[in-house]
N, C-alpha and C positions, 0 to 999 in steps of 0.2 A: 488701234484702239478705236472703239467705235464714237467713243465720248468724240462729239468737237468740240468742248473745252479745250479740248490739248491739241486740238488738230495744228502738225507743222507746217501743213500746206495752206494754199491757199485755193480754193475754187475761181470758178472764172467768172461767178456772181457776185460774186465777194471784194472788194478793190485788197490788195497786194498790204496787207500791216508794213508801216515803215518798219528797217530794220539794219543795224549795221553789225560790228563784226568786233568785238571788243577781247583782247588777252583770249582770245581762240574762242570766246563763246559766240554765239548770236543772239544777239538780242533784240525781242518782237517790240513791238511799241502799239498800244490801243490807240484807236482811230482815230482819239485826238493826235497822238502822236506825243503825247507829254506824260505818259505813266507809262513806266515795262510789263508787258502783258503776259512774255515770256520769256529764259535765257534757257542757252543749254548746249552743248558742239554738237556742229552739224558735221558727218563725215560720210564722203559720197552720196552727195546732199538725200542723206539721211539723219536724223537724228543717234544721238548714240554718249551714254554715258547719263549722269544726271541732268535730269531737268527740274527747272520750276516756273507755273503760274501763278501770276498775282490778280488781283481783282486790280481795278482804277483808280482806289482810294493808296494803292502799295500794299494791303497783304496779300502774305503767299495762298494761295487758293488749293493749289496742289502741289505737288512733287513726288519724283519715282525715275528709274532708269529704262535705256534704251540699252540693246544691243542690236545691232545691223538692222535701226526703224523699227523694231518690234518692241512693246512694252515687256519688262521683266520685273520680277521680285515684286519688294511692296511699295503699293503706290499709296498715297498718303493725300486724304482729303481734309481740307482745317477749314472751321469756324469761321466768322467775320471777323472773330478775334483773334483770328490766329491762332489757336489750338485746335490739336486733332481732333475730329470728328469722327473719322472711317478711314479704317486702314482694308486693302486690297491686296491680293495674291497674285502675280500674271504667270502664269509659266508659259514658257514657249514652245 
């Protein structure tokens, strides 16, 4: 996905999001390191299965699935309210 909203990597300009390893998900943490930025299972450290980001405040910003690191189906953009804004198609 080109978005870096969602990016699961980190670049090497970028310092490394705290992140640990919860009930099988991963969980990113913004810069503060005090709000989840993102969760989702990483598998062969790829992303895979549901994810979701939140803004800072704690709403979800986005959500949508992975298979083998690749974005699939519909990925789903929401408000500051939390309500949907734009929904997305990925195919693979």
């Amino acid at each position: 996905m080109k978005d870096n909203s969602c990016d699961t990597t980190s670049s090497s300009k970028v310092p490394k999001k705290k992140s640990e390893i919860v009930d099988g998900l991963t969980i990113k943490y913004h810069a503060s390191g005090k709000s989840v930025w993102s969760k989702g299972a990483v598998v062969d450290e790829k992303p895979e299965g549901y994810w979701e980001w939140y803004r800072v405040d704690g709403t979800i910003k986005r959500s949508g699935h992975f298979e083998s690191g690749e974005p699939i189906g519909e990925w789903i953009t929401y408000d500051s309210n939390g309500e949907v804004y734009k929904i997305t198609q990925r195919n693979k």
